[in-house]
C-alpha atoms as a printed R data frame, in Angstrom:
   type eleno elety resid chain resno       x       y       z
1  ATOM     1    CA   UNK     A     1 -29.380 -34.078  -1.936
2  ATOM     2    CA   UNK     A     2 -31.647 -33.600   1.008
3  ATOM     3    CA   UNK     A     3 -34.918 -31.994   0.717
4  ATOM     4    CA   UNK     A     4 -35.695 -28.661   2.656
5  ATOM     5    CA   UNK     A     5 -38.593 -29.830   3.500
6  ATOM     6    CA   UNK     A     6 -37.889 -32.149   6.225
7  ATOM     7    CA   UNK     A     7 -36.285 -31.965   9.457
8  ATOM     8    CA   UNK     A     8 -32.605 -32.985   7.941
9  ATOM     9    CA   UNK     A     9 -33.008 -31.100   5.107
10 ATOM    10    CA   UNK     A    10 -33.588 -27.438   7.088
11 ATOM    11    CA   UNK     A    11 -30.726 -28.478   9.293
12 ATOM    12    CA   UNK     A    12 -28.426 -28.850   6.794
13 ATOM    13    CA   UNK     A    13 -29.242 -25.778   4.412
14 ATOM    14    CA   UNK     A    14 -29.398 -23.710   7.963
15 ATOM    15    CA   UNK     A    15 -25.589 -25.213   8.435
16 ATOM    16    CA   UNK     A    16 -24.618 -24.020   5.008
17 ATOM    17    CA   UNK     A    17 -25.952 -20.366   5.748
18 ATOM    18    CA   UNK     A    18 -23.935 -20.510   8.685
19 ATOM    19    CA   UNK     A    19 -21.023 -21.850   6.816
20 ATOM    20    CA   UNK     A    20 -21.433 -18.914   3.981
21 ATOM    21    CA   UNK     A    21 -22.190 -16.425   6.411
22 ATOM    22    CA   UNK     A    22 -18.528 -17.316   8.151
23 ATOM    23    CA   UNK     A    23 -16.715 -17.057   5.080
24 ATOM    24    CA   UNK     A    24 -18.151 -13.626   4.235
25 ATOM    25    CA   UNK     A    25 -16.948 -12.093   7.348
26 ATOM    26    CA   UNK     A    26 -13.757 -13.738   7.311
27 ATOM    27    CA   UNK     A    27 -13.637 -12.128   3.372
28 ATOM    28    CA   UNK     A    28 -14.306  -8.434   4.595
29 ATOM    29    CA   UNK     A    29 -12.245  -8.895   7.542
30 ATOM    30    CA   UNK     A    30  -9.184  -9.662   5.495
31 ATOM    31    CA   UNK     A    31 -10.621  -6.913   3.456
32 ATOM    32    CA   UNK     A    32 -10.397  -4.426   6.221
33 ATOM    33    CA   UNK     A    33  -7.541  -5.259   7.490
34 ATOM    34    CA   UNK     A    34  -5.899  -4.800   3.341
35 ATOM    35    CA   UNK     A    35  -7.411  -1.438   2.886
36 ATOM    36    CA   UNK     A    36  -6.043   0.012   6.741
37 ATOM    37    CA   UNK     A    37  -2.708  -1.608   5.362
38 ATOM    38    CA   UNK     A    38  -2.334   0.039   2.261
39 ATOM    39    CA   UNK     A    39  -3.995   3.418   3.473
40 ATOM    40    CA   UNK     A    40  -1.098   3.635   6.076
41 ATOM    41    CA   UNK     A    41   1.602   3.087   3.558
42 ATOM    42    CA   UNK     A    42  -0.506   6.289   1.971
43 ATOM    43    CA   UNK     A    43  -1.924   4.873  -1.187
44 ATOM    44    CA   UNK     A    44  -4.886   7.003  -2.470
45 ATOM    45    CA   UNK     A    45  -7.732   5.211  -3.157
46 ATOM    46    CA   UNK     A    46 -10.494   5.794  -6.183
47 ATOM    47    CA   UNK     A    47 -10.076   7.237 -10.101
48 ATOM    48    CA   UNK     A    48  -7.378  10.000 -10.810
49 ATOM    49    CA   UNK     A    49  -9.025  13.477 -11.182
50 ATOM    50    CA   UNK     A    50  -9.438  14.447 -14.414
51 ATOM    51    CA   UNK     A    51  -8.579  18.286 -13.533
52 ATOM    52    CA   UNK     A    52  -5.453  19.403 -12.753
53 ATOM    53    CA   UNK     A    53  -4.678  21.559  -9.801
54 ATOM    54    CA   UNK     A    54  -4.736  24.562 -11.829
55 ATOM    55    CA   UNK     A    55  -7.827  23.768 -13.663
56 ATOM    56    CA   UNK     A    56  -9.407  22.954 -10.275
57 ATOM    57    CA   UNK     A    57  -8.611  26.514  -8.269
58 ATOM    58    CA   UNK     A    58  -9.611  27.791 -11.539
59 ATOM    59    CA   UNK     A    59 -12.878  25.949 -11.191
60 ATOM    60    CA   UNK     A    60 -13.429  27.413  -7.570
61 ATOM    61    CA   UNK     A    61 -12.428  31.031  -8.518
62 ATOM    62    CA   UNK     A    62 -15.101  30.607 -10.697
63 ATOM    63    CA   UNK     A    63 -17.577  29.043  -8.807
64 ATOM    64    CA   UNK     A    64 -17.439  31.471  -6.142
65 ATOM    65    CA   UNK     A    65 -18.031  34.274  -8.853
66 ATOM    66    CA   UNK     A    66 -20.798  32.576 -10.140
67 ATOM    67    CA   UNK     A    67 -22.442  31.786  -6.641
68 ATOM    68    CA   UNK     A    68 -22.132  35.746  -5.827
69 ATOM    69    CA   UNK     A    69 -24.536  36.314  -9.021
70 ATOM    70    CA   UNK     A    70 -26.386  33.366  -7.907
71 ATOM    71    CA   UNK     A    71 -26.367  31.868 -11.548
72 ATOM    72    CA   UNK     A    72 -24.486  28.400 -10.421
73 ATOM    73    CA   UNK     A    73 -24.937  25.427 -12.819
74 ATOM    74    CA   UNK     A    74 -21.914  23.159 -12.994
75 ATOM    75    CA   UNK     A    75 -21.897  23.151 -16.372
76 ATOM    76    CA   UNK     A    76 -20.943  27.036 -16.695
77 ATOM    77    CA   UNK     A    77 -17.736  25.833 -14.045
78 ATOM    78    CA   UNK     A    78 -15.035  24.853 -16.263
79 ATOM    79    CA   UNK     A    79 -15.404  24.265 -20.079
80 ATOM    80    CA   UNK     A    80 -13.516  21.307 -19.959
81 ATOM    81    CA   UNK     A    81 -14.663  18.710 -22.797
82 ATOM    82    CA   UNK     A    82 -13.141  15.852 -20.814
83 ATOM    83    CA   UNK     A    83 -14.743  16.093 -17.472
84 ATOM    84    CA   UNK     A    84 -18.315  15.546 -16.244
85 ATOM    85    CA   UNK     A    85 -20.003  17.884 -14.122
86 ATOM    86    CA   UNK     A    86 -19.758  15.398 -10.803
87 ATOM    87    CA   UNK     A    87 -16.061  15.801 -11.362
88 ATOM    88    CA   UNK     A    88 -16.502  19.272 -12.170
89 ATOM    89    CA   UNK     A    89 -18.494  19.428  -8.717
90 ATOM    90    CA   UNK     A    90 -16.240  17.076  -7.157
91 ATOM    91    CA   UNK     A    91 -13.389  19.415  -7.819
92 ATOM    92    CA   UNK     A    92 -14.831  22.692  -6.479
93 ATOM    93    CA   UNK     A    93 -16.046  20.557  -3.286
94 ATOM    94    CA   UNK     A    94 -12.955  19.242  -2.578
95 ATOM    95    CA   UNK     A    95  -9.159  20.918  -1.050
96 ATOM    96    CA   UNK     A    96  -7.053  21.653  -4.355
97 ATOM    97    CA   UNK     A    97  -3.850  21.117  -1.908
98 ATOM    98    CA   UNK     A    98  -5.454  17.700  -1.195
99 ATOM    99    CA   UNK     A    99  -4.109  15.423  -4.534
């Protein structure tokens, strides 16, 4: 094991930076090039919603109702016990048509 102190020592950790640097690229490029493959064959990426369509138009119906009163909180949206108010956000920010 060299030290990093001397003149052999910082040459070869600054090799093995190099070395790991290389191999991260080459990790995100194959990455990259996995994600534009699968995104063409039209996967969807990321968690199912937890709304369905209908509870999601019903969510923006009543969002824009609330936002003409001015009394928006996400958690008056949709009474839904099983979603959280970023999906409850998520799906009034979002194109129901979309999923």
């Amino acid at each position: 094991m060299a030290r990093h102190t001397t003149p052999h020592g910082e040459l070869i950790l600054t090799v093995m930076g190099g070395l790991h640097e290389f191999e991260r690229k080459l990790i995100r490029q194959r990455c990259d090039e996995g994600i534009k493959r699968v995104e063409a064959m039209g996967t969807l990426f990321g968690r199912k919603s937890v709304l369905d369509a209908g509870q999601r138009r019903a969510a923006i119906v009543r969002a824009a109702s609330l936002a003409c009163q001015n009394a928006v909180k996400a958690q008056k949206l949709v009474p839904l016990q099983k979603s959280s108010e970023e999906s409850r956000w998520r799906s009034i920010l979002e194109d129901p048509d979309e999923r």
